[in-house]
C-alpha positions as CSV (number, residue, x, y, z in Angstrom):
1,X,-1.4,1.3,19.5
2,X,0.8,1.4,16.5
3,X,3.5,-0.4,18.5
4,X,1.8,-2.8,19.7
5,X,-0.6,-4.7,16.7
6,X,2.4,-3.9,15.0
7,X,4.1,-6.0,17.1
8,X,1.3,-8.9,16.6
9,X,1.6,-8.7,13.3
10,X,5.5,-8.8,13.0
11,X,5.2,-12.1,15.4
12,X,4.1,-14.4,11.9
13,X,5.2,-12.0,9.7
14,X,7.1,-12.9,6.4
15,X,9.2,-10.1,6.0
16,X,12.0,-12.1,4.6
17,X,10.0,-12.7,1.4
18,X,9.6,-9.1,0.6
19,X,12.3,-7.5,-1.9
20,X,11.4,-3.8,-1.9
21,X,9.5,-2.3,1.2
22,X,7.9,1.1,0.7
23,X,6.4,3.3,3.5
24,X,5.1,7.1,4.7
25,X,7.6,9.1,6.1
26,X,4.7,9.9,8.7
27,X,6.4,8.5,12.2
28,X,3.0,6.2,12.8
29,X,3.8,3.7,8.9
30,X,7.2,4.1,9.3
31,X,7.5,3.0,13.2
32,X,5.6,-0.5,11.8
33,X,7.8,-1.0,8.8
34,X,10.8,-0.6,11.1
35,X,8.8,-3.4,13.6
36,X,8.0,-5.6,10.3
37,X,11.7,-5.6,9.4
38,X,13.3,-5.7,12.7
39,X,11.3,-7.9,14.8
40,X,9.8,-10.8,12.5
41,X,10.9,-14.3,12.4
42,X,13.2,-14.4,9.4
43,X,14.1,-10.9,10.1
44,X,17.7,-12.2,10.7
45,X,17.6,-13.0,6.9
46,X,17.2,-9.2,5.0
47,X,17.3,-6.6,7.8
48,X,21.0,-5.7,6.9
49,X,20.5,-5.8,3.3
50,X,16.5,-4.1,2.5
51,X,16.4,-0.5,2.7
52,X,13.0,0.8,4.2
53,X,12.6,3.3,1.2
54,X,10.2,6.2,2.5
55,X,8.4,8.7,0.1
56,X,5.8,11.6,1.0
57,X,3.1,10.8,-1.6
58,X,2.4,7.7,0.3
59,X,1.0,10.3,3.7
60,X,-2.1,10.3,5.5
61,X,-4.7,13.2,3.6
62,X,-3.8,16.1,5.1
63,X,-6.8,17.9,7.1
64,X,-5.1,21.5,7.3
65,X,-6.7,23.4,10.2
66,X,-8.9,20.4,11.2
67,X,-5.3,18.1,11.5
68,X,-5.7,15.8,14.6
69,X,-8.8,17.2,15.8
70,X,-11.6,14.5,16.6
71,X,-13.3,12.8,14.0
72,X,-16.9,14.2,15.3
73,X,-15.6,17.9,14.4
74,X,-14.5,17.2,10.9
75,X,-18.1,15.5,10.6
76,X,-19.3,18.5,11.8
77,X,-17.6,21.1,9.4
78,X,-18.3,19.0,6.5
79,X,-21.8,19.1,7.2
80,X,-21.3,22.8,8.4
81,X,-18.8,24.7,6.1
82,X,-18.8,22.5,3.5
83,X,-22.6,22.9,2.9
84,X,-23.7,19.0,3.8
85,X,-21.0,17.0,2.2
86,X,-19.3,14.2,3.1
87,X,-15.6,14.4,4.8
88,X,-14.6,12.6,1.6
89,X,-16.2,15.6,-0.6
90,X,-15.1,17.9,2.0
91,X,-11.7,20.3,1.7
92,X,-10.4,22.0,5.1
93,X,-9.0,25.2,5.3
94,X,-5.1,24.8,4.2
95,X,-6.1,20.8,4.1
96,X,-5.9,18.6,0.9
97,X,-9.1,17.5,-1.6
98,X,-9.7,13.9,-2.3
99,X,-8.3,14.3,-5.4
100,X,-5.1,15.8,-4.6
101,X,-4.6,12.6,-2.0
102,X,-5.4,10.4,-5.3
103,X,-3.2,11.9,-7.9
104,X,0.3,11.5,-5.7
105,X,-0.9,8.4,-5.3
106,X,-1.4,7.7,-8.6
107,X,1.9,9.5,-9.3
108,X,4.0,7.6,-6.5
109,X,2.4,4.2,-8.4
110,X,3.0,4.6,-11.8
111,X,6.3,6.9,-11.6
112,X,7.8,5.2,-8.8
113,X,6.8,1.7,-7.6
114,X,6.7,0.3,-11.1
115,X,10.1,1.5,-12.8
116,X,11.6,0.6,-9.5
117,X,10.0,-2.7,-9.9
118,X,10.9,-3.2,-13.2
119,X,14.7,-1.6,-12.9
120,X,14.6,-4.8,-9.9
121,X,13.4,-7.6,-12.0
122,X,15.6,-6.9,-14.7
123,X,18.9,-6.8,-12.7
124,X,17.7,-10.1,-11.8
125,X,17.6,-9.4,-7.7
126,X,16.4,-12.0,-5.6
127,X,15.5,-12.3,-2.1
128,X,17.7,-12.7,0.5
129,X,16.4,-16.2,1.5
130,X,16.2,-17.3,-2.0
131,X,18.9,-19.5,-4.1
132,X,19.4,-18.3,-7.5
133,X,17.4,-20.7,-10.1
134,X,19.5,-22.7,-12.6
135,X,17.0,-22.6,-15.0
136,X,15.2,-18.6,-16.5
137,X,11.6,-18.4,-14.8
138,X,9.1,-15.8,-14.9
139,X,10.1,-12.5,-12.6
140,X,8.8,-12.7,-9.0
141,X,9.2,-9.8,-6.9
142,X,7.4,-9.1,-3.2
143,X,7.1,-5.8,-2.4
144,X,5.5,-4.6,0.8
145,X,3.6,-1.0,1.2
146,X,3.2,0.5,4.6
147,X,1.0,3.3,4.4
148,X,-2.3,4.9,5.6
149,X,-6.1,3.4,5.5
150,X,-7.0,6.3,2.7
151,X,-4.0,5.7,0.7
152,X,-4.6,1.6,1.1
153,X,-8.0,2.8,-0.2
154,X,-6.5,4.6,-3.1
155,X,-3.9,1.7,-4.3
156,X,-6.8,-0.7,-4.3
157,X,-8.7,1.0,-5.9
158,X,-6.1,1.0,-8.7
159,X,-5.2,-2.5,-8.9
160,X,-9.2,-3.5,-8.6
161,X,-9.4,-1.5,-12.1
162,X,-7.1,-4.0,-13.8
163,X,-8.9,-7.2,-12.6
164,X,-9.9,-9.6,-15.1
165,X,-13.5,-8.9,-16.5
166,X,-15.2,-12.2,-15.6
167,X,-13.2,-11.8,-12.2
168,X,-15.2,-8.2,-11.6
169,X,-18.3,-9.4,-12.8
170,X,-18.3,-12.0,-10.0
171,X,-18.0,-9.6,-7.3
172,X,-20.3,-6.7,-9.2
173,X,-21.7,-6.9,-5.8
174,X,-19.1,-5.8,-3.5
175,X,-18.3,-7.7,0.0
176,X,-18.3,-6.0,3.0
177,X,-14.5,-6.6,4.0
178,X,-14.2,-4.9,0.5
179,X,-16.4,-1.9,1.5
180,X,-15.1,-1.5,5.4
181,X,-13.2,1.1,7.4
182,X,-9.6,0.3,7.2
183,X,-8.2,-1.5,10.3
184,X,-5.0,-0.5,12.0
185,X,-2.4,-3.2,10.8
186,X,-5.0,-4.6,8.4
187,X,-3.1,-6.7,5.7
188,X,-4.0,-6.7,1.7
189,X,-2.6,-8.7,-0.5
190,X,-2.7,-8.3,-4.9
191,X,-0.7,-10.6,-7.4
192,X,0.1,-8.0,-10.4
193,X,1.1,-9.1,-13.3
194,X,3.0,-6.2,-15.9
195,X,5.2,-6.4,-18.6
196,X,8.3,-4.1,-20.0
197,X,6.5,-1.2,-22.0
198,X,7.4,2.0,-24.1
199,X,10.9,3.2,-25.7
200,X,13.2,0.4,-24.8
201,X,11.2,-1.7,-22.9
202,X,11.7,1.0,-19.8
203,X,8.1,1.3,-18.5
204,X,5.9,-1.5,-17.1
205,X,2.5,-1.5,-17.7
206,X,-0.2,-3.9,-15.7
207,X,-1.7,-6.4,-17.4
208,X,-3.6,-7.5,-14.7
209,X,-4.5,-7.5,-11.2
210,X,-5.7,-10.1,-8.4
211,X,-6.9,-9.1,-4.7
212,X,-6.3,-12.5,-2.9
213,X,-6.8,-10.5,1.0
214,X,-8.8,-7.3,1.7
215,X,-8.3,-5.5,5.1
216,X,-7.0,-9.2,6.9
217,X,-6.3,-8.5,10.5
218,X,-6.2,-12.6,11.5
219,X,-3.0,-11.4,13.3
220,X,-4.6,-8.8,16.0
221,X,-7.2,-12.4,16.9
């Protein structure tokens, strides 16, 4: 299945637009990154000179003993074992907790994605497809994240806590794409905007953050 709506969503694809591409080292994220960069239009234009860069934190939530069993028996030892909670509330045997999946996301985030971003934008690399500008503009970097639907959950989650006030306070109530099961392929997209931060300017910190696309799957249609 992974293949193939990976394949779909390869066919429009923008891949050449994308400067730094993260994913899972979990076989499933990392097979559609390798379809994303391989098999998209302007694929010709960056697939000998990105890097798929793979890191651990960005995994599935590991279920220990209840790993790829069906869905109805994790339900079922939640409700069971874990004395009526919920599978997010719920811990398996040798499994991970909620919050373990959030803090290495949280770490991968903050102590990877944004010094590598920042270490990017300030030795000035541009994309592939891009002429360099003869005039100094604001830094632009794409970066595409391949990763699992509760780790997607995790990141935006993060970015939706640095959205402008007046921003939240429109969407106070929040839309079902916003509040839906994760789709396989499903597309997000955030604008971030961060600035150079700490002892000599080596840290970024978000200033803010946009969600323009939650969970978009107009490619599988």
């Amino acid at each position: 299945l992974n293949t193939l709506t990976g394949t779909f969503l390869a066919a429009t694809f923008p891949i050449e637009e994308f400067q730094l591409i993260y994913s899972s080292d979990l076989s499933r994220a990392y097979q559609t990154a390798h379809i994303l960069l391989n098999k998209s239009p302007g694929s010709y234009l960056c697939r000998d000179s990105t890097t798929i860069r793979e890191d651990a934190r960005l995994r599935a939530r590991n279920f220990g003993d209840l790993e790829g069993k069906p869905v109805d028996r994790l339900l079922f030892e939640a409700l069971g074992q874990g004395a009526g909670k919920t599978v997010t509330d719920f811990t398996p045997l040798g499994g991970e907790s909620s919050i373990e999946v959030q803090q290495r996301v949280l770490e991968f985030l903050q102590h990877r994605l944004l010094p590598e971003v920042l270490h990017q934008t300030d030795q000035g690399q541009e994309s592939p497809s891009s002429s360099p500008s003869p005039s100094p503009s604001p830094s632009v970097l794409n970066v595409l994240i391949v990763t699992h639907a509760v780790v997607i959950s995790e990141v935006l989650a993060y970015f939706e806590s640095f959205r402008p006030k007046a921003s939240m306070a429109a969407s106070s109530k929040a839309p079902a794409e916003q509040t839906m099961r994760t789709p396989n392929t499903s597309v997000s997209t955030f604008t971030v905007q961060y600035e150079a931060s700490g002892e000599g300017q080596r840290k970024a910190r978000i200033v803010s953050a946009e969600c323009y696309q939650s969970h978009g799957v107009a490619h599988l249609t």
